[in-house]
N, C-alpha and C positions, 0 to 999 in steps of 0.2 A: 780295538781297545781304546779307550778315549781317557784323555789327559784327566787325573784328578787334581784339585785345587789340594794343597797339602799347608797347613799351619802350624808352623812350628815352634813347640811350646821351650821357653827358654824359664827365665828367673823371676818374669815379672808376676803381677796377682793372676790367680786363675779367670778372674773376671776381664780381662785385658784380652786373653785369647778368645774366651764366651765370644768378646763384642768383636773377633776376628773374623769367627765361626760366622756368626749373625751377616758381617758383612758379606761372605761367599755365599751362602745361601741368598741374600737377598739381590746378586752379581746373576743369580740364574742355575747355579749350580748345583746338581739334585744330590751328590757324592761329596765328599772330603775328608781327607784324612789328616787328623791327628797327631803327630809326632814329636815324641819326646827321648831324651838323649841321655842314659846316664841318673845322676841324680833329680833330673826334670819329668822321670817316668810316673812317678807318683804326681807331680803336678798336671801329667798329661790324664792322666786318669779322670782329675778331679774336672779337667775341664770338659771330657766326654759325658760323664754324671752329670754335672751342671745342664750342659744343655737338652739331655735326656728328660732333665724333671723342669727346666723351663719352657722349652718350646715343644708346640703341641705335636707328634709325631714324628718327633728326631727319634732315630733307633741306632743302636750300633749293630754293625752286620759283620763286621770283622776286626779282629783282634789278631795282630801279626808281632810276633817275639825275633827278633833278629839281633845281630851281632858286628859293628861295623869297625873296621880300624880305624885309628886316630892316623891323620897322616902326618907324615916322618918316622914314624913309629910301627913298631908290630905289637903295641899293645890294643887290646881290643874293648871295646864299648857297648854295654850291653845298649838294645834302642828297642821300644816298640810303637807300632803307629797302629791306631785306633780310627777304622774305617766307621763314620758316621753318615746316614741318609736321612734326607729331609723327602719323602714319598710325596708330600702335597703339592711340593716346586715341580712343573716340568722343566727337563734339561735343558740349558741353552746351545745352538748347534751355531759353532763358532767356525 
C-alpha cells in the first residue's frame, strides 16, 4: 500500500486548497485525499466538487465518514476524507 499525499482542509477559501490539490498532482502524485474536520467538512466537500468540474479527469473514488477524538479529551469529532484521482498523471515511484 503506498503513501497518499493528504490535504488538509481547514478555514481558509476553498480555492486555497483547489491550488493545494493542483500542486500534489502536479508533484507526481496519481491519489490524494481530502480531509476535513468537524465544521470544515462542508468546506472539504466544496473543494473536492471544485476540482471535479475544473480539472479535466479528477474523479472521486472514495468517500470515508470517520470519527476521531480530540486529544485530552474523550469527546469526539466527526471527519471525513475524500479520496480524489487524477487517472491522466502516472504515479511517481519515490
Amino acid at each position: 500500500m503506498s503513501s497518499e499525499a493528504v490535504v488538509i482542509v481547514g478555514r481558509k477559501k476553498p480555492w486555497n486548497y483547489v491550488t493545494a490539490c493542483i500542486t500534489v498532482f502536479n508533484s507526481g502524485s496519481k491519489t490524494l485525499i481530502i480531509r476535513g474536520r468537524g465544521e470544515n467538512i462542508s468546506r472539504a466537500v466544496d473543494v473536492a466538487n471544485l476540482l471535479q468540474r475544473n480539472i479535466a479527469g479528477a474523479r472521486i473514488i472514495d468517500v470515508r465518514i470517520l470519527e476521531e477524538s480530540i486529544s485530552g479529551s474523550s469527546r469526539m469529532v466527526p471527519v471525513i476524507e475524500i479520496v480524489v484521482e487524477n487517472p491522466h498523471l502516472k504515479e511517481n515511484k519515490r
